[in-house]
C-alpha positions as CSV (number, residue, x, y, z in Angstrom):
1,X,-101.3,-56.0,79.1
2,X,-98.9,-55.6,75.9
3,X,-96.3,-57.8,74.9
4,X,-92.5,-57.2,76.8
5,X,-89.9,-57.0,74.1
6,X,-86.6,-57.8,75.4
7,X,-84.4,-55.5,73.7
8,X,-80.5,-55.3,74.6
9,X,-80.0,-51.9,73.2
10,X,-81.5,-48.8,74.8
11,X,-84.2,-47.1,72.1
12,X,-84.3,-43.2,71.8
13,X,-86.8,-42.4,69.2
14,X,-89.5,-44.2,66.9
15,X,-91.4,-43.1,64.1
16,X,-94.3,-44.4,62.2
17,X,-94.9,-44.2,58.2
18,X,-96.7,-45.5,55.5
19,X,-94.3,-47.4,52.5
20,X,-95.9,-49.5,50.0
21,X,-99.2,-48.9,51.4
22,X,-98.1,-50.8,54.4
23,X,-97.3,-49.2,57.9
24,X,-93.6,-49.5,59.4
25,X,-92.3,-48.5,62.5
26,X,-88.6,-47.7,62.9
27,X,-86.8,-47.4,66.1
28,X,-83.1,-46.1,66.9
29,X,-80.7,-46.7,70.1
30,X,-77.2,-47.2,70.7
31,X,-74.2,-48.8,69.0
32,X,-76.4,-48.0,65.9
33,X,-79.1,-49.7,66.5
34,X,-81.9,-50.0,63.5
35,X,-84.4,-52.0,64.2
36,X,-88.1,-52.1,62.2
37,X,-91.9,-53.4,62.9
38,X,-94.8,-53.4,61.1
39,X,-97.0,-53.8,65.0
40,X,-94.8,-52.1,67.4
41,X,-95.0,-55.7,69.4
42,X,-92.3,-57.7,67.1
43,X,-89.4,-55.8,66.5
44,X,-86.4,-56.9,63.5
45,X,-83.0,-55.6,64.2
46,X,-81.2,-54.9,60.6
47,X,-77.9,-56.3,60.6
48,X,-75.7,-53.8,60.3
49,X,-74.8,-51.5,62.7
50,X,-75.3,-48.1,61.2
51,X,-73.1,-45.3,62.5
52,X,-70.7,-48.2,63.9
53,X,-70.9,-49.7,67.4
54,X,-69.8,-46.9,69.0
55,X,-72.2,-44.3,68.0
56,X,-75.7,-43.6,68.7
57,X,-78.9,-43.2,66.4
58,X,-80.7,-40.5,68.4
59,X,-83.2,-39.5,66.1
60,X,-85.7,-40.7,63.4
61,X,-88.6,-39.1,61.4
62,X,-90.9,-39.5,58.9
63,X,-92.1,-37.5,55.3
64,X,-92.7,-37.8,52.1
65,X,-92.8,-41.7,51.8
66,X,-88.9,-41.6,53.6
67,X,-87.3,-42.3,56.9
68,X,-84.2,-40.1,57.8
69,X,-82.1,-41.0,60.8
70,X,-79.0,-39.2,62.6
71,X,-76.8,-40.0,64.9
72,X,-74.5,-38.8,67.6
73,X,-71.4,-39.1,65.3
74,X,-73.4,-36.5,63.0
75,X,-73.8,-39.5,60.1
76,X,-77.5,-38.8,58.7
77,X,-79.2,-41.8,56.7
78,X,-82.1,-42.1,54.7
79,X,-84.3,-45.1,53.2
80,X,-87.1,-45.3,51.7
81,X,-88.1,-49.0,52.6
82,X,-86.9,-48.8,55.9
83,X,-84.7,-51.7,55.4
84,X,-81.7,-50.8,52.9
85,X,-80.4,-47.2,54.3
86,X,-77.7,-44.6,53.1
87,X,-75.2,-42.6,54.5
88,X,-75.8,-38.8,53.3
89,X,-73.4,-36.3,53.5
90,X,-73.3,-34.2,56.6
91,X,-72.1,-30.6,55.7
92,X,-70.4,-30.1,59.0
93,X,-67.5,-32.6,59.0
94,X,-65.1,-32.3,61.5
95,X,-63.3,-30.4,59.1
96,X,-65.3,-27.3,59.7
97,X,-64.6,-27.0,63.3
98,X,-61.3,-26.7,65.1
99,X,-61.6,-29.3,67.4
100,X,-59.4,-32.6,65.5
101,X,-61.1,-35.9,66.3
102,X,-63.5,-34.6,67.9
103,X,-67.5,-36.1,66.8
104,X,-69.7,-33.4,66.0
105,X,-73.4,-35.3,66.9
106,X,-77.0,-34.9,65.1
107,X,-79.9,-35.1,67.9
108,X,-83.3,-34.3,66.0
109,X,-84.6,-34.5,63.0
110,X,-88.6,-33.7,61.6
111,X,-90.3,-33.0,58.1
112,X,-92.9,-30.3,57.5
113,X,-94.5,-30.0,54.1
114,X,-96.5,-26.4,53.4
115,X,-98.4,-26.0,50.1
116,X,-96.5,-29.2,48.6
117,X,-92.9,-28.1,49.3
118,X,-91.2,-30.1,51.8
119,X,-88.6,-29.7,53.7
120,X,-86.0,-31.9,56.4
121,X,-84.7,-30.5,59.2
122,X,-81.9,-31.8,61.4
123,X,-80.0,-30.0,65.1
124,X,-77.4,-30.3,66.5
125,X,-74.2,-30.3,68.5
126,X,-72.5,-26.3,67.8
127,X,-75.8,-25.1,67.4
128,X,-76.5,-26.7,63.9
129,X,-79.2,-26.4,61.2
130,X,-79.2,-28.1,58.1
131,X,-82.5,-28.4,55.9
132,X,-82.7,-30.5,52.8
133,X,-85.4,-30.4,50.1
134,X,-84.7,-33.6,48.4
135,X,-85.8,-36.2,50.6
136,X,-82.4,-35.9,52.9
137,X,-80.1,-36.8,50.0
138,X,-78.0,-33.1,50.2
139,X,-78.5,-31.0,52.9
140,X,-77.5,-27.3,53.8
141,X,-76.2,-25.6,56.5
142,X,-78.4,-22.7,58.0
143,X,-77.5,-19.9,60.5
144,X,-78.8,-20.4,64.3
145,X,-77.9,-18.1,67.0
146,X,-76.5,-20.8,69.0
147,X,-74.2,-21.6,66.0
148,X,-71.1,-21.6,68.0
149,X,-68.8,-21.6,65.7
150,X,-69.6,-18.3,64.0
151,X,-70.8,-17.0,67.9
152,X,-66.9,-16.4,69.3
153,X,-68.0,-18.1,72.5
154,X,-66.2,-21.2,73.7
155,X,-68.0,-24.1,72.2
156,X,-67.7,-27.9,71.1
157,X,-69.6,-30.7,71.6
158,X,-72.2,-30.2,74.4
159,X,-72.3,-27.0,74.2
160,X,-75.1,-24.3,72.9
161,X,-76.5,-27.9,71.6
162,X,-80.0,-28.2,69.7
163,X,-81.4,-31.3,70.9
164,X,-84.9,-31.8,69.3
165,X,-87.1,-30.2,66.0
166,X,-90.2,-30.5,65.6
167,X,-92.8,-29.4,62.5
168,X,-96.0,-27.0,63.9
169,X,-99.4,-27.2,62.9
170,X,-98.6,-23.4,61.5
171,X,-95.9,-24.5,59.3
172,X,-93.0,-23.3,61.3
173,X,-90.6,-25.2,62.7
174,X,-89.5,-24.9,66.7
175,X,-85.8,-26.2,67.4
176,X,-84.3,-26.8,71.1
């Protein structure tokens, strides 16, 4: 039987990667949780509460010797130590889209790498693609047919969302 870990905040994704030659294990939940463990048994929390206590980290993945994490208030974080993260600029701030106030959310997130090029790739609420190429710390939007707000349809959050991306063994990636 494996160890219970009492954990207050309710965990949607974990991913495992290599830093220093050691192996780390990153988990994400509500009210921004972060927390980190090098067994998958004995968990840290980080102290901070990234993407504020009242948004959700719903995704995390693992390339090229970094961790990048978004969140349901569409902030996108990286770190390459998996303790000391940064806030990355989301190019779809509320801004772009004509609901005011309203939080545009970031669900999944993967890396692929084919013939040495990598590449991030992170979905969302609207329909959203963004890609980055350097490790997460720009990113840029691409077209999706479900990109609402270039569709005319009604749309806002919840709507023609893209919840998860993953990276294929053929070097394609499959969004949903």
């Amino acid at each position: 039987t494996g160890t219970v870990y009492n954990n207050p905040y309710q965990i949607w994704d974990v991913a495992y990667g290599t830093l220093s030659g050691s192996g780390m294990y990153v988990a994400v939940g509500i009210t921004g949780c972060i927390m980190t463990s090098s067994d998958a048994i004995t968990w840290t929390q980080l102290s901070n509460a990234y993407g504020g206590s009242y948004s959700n980290n719903r995704g995390v993945a693992y390339g090229n010797g970094t961790f990048v994490v978004v969140n349901s208030h569409g902030t996108i974080y990286t770190s390459t130590n998996g303790t000391q993260w940064f806030s990355r600029t989301n190019v779809y701030s509320q801004a772009t889209y004509p609901m005011s106030g309203t939080n545009y959310g970031m669900y999944g997130v993967a890396y692929g790498a084919t013939g040495g090029n990598g590449t991030w790739v992170v979905v969302g609420d609207w329909g959203v693609i963004q890609t980055s190429t350097d490790n997460g710390v720009t990113w840029t939007h691409r077209s999706s047919r479900y990109d609402s707000r270039n569709s005319g349809e009604p749309s806002g959050p919840n709507i023609n969302v893209l919840w998860d991306v993953t990276y294929t063994s053929n070097g394609t990636f499959v969004v949903g």
